[in-house]
N, C-alpha and C positions, 0 to 999 in steps of 0.2 A: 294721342292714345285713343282705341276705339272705346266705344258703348263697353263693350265686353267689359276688357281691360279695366274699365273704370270703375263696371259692376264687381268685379274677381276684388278689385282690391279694395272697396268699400264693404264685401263679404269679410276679407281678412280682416281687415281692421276692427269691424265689428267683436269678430270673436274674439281679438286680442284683447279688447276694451274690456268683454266679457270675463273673460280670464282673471283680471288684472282686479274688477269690481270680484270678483269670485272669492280670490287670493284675501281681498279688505275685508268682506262679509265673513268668510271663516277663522279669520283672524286677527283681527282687530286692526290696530295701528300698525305700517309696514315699513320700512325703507324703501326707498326704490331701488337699492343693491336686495336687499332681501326679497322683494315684490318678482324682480327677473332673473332671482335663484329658484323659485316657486313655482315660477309660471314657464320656466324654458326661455324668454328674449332676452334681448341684447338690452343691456343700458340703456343704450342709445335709442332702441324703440319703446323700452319702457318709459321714459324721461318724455318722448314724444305724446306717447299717449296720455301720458299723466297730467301734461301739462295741457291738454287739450280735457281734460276732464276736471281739472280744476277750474280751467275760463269758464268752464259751463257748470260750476256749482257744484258736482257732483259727488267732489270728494274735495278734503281740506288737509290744511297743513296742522295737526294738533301739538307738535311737541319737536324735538331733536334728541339725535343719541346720546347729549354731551353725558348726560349722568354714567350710561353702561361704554361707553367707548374709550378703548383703549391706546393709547400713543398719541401725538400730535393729527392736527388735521382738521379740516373743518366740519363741525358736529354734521350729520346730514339730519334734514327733514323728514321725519316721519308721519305718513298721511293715512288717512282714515277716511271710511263714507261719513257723508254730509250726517250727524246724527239725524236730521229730522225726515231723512229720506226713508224711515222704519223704522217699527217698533215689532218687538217682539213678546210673547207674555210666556210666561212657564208656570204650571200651578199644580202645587203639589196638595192632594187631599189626602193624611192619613188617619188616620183611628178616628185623634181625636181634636184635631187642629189642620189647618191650612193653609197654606204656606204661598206665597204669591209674589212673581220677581218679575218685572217690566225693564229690557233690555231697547237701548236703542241702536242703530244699525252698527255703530262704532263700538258695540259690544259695553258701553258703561251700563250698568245699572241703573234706572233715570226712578223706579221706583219700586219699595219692596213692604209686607207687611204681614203678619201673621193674625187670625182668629182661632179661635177655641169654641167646641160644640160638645157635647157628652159623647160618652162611646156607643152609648143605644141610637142617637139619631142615626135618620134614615137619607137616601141619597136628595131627597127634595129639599131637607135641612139643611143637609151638606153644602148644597146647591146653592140655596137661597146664601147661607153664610159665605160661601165663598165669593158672589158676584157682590154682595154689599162688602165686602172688604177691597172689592175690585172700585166700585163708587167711592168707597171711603178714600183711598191711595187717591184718584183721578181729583179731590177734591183739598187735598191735603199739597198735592205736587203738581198740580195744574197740567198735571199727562191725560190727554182726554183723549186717546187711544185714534183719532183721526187715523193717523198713519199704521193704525196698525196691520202685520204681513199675517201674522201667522202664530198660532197656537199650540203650545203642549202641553196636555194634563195628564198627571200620574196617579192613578189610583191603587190600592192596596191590589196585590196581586191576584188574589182569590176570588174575586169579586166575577160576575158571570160577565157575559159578552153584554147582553142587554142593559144593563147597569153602563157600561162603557160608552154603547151608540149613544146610550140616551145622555150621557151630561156629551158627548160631540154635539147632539143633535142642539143641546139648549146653547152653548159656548160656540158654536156656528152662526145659529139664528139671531144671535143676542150681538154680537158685532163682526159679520159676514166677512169672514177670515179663516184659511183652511186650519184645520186642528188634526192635529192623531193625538191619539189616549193611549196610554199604556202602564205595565208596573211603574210605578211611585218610585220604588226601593230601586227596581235594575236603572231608570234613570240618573239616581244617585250614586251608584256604581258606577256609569257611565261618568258623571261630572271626575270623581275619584279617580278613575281609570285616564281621562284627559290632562288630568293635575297628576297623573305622578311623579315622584321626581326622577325617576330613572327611563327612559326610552325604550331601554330592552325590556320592563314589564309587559310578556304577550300571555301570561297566565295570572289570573289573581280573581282571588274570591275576597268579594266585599258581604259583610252583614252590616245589618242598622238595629242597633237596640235603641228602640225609643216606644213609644205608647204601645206598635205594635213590634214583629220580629223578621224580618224581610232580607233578601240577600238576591245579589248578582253576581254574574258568572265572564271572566272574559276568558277566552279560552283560544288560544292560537292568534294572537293579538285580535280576535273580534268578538262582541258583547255577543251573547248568546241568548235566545228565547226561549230553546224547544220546542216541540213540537206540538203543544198548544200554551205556552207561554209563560208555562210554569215552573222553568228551568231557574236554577237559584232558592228555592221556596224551604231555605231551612229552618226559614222560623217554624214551620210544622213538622220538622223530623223529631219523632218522638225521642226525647231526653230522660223522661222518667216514670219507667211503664208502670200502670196506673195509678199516675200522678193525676193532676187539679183536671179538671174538662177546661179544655181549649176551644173557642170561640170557632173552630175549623170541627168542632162535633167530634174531636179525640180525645185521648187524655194526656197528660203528660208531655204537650211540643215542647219547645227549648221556650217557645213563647210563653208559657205557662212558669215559668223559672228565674227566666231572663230580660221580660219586656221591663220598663219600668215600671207597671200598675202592679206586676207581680213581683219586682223586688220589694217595693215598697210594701207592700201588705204585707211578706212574709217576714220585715222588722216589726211591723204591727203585731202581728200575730205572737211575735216572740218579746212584746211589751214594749218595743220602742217606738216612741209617740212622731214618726215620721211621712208628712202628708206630700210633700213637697219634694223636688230635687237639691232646693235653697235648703230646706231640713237634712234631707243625706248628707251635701255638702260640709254642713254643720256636723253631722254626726263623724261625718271622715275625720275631718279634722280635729277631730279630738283622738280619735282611733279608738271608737268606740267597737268594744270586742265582739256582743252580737251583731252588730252590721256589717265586720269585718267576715264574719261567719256566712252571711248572708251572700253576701259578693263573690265573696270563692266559692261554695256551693253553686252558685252560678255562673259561675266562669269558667271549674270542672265541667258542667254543664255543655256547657258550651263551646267550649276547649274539645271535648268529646267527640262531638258532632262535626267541628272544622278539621279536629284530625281525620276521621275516618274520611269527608271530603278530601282535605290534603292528600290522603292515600288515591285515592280515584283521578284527581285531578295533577297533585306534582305541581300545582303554582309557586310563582315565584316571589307572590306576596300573598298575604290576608291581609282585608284594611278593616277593624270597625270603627262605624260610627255610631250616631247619636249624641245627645249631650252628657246622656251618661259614664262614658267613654271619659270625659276632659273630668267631669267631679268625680269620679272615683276610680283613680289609678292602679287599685289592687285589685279589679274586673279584668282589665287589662292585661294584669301582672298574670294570673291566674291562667287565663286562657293563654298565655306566651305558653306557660309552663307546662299546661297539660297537652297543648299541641308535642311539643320539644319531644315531652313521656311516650306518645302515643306514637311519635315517629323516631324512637332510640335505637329502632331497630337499625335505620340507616339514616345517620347524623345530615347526609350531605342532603337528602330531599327537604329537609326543615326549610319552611321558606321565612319569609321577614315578615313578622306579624308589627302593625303600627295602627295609630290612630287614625282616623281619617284627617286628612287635611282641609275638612270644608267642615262647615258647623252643619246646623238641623236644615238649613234652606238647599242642602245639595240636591237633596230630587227637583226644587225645582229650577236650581242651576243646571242640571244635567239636561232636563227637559227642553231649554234655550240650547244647550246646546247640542242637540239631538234636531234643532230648528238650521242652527249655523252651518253645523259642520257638514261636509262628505267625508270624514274620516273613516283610515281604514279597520277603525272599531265597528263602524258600522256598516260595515259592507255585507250586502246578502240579508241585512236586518230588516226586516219590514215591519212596521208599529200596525198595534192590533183592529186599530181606524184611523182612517182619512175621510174626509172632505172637504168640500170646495166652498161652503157655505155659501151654496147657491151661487158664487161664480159663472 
């Protein structure tokens, strides 16, 4: 065989290796039937390769199908990158906490943890709390981020461009690993949108009710930004005009109604001694009438607002989250119901309104996985920075 010959086929091979680590990175644990259903080759070349990236460490054998396989036969091996060949970080900064999830190349979770900061602190606060919750996990879980590839941090949508560069610029410099920044919330929609249970969801609108009020858009199965990034943003569609001032300089957003600092107050206000979600919680469960009052009030609200979207968009689900969402089911209920009203006109556009299936840490699951995937949610998507951290 010539020089040529031998370079052409050490090319292919390479890209096939490529391929096949490509397939493992965006997906965790594979089959080798499933790995050269994925990637286009033969059995017999994926088995080749595999077993040539196993001798060299690369990737391992973590598990078999016997639990999900059906009929006789023998379980196959299911293989994954080496965990410690990458790590990944996702970190979600909202209002008033943030949220932080260390992924290792095999996709498990290797470490996760939340802090709490007031709503008035400033991005340097934010900052500082977020990387000492970064030290604290590294010291908790012995993950001391050597390996790590690469970074996503979601911040509250509203926030200017400069506020963005600058926490890339400090999460860059501080362990020299590429980052992009982007919404918090569309992240989280993204995680949502990845976990749905259905395949054919290529429309749906996600909101997150939690300290703040934030929403993402997929639209023709791909996450959408806008045209300066603001696409999704109905936590600021006015709800109830000249309603409370909204932290966005308006009055009346849906966030003013429906976040949880302004559910809770407005049971305050109406005499119930409710500081907490562990306190609503409490209150639900008794079926306490003013709180029930509170809830539908803002869930019409809100219900409102995702109809008149529903009208525009035609999705085939709405998800919300938050933790608000799981403690109080008549929010939920509420907004099912004032969608349904506001779309009577024609029954069949009603889409499937659910909970989210991910708890408070989805933006920064989404964010990991906005690092993983090439999915074709995210095609045409570009996050609002990149860099190489000095790379």
């Amino acid at each position: 065989m010539s020089t040529t010959s031998n370079g052409v086929h050490a090319l292919v091979r390479r890209s096939h290796e490529e391929r096949v680590l490509r397939v493992l990175r965006q997906n965790g644990a594979q089959s080798r039937n499933e790995i050269a259903a994925r990637v286009g080759l033969s059995r017999t070349t994926v088995s080749e390769i595999t077993s040539d990236l196993l001798g060299r460490g690369a990737i391992r054998v973590v598990d078999t199908d016997a639990v999900e396989r059906v009929g006789s036969g023998r379980p196959a091996e299911r293989l994954a990158l080496d965990p410690a060949s990458g790590q990944y970080m996702g970190v979600d900064f909202g209002h008033r906490r943030v949220n932080v999830l260390v992924a290792d190349a095999a996709h498990d979770i290797i470490a996760s943890g939340t802090a709490r900061y007031e709503e008035s602190a400033q991005w340097p606060e934010r900052l500082d709390a977020g990387l000492a919750l970064i030290d604290r996990l590294s010291a908790e879980t012995g993950v001391h981020y050597g390996a790590l590839q690469a970074i996503a941090v979601g911040v509250p949508g509203w926030g200017d461009r400069s506020s963005a560069d600058g926490v890339a610029e400090v999460f860059a410099t501080r362990f020299h690993a590429g980052v992009i920044v982007d919404n918090n919330v569309r992240f989280a929609g993204l995680a949502e949108a990845l976990h749905a249970q259905s395949d054919s969801v290529r429309d749906l609108i996600y909101l997150r009710l939690s300290d703040g009020v934030g929403g993402g858009l997929v639209v023709g199965g791909q996450l959408v930004k806008g045209a300066n990034g603001y696409a999704g943003e109905l936590g600021h569609v006015t709800a109830v005009p000249g309603g409370a001032r909204c932290r966005c300089g308006k009055n009346g957003c849906v966030e003013t109604v429906a976040s949880v600092p302004a559910i809770l107050g407005r049971c305050r206000e109406l005499g119930v001694p409710v500081d907490t979600l562990d306190d609503l919680k409490a209150a639900v469960e008794i079926a306490h009438p003013v709180v029930d009052q509170v809830l539908r009030e803002a869930g019409t609200a809100v219900g409102r607002v995702l109809g008149t979207a529903a009208m525009t968009l035609n999705p085939d689900e709405i998800v919300l989250g938050g933790e608000i969402i799981q403690v109080a089911p008549a929010l939920l209920r509420q907004v099912a119901d004032t969608v349904t009203y506001e779309l009577s006109w024609r029954t069949d556009a009603a889409p499937v309104i659910r909970p989210a299936l991910l708890s408070d840490d989805g933006g920064a699951r989404g964010a990991i996985a906005a690092l993983f995937h090439e999915s074709p949610l995210l095609a045409g998507y570009e996050a609002n920075v990149t860099t190489d951290g000095g790379r």
